[in-house]
N, C-alpha and C positions, 0 to 999 in steps of 0.2 A: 504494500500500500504506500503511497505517495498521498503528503498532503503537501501543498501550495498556500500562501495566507498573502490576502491582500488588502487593504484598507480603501475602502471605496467612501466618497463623497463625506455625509458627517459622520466621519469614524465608523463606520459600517466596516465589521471586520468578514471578509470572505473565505470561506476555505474550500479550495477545489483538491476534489478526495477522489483517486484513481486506485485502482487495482481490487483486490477482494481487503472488504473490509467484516474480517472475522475476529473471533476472539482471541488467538495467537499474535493479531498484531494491532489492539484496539490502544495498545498504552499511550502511543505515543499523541494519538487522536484524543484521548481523554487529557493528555497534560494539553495538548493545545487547547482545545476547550475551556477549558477549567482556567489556562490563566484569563482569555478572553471573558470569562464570566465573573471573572473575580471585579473587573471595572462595574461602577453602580449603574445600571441604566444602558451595559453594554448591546450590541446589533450583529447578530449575526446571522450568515448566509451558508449554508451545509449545501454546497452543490455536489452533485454523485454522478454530476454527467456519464464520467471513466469507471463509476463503482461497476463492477458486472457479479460482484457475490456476496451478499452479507446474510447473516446467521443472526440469530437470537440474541446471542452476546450484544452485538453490536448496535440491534432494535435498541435493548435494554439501556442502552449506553447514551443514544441519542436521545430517547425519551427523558432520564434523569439530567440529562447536561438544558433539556430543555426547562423542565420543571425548575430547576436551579438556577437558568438566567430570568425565568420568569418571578420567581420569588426576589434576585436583587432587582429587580426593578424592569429586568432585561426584555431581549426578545430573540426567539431563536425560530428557524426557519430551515426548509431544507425545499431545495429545486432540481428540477431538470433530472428525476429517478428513471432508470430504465424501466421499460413493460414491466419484468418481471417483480420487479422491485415496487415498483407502482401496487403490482397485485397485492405482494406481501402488506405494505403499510396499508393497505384497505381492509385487509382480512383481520389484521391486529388492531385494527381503529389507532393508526397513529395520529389521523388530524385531529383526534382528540385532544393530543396536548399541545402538536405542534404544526402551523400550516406549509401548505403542500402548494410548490407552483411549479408552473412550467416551464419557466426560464427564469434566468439571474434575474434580467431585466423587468419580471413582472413583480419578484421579492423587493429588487430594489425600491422600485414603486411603491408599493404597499410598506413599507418602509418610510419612506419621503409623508406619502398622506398619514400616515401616523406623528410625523414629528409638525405637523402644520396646525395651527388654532383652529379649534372647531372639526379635526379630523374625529369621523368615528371610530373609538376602542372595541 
């Protein structure tokens, strides 16, 4: 697995995450996570465009790092899932904790109308 970090627009931190993302290689994804969540109010983008395998472990991993930037104030996001992957986070109700788009570009967005007066939460 390959992660990538980029900082987009107001501090919107992006992570573009390649290869199989299973429980053998989830540490290094969790310590990025986790610092990016330790910011109050942090923005982040889980793209998986390159992801082509994830496991349980990993559901589990997203879900909590979600739940945990939502409690500091945060906002966690994940885009652009293969088919397969798609199926899984439907079958597990992942937009339960965390939303689901199609591309970078439409996260970012919904991002932006979030941070604008009068955006709906």
């Amino acid at each position: 697995m390959n992660i990538n970090k980029y900082v987009k627009g107001a501090g919107v931190n992006v992570f573009r995450i390649s290869g199989k993302l299973i429980s053998s290689n989830i540490e290094s994804l969790k310590s990025s996570l986790d610092s990016a969540i330790e910011e109050p109010n942090s923005k982040i983008i889980l793209n998986c465009r390159n992801v082509n395998i994830i496991d349980s472990a990993a559901v589990g991993l997203l879900i909590g790092r979600a739940r945990a930037a939502k409690k500091n104030g945060g906002y966690f996001c994940f885009c652009e899932p293969q088919p397969a992957i798609y199926r899984l986070f439907a079958m597990v109700d992942v937009g339960k904790w965390m939303d689901i788009f199609n591309t970078e570009e439409e996260a970012l967005k919904a991002i932006e109308n979030q941070d604008k007066p009068n955006a709906e939460a």
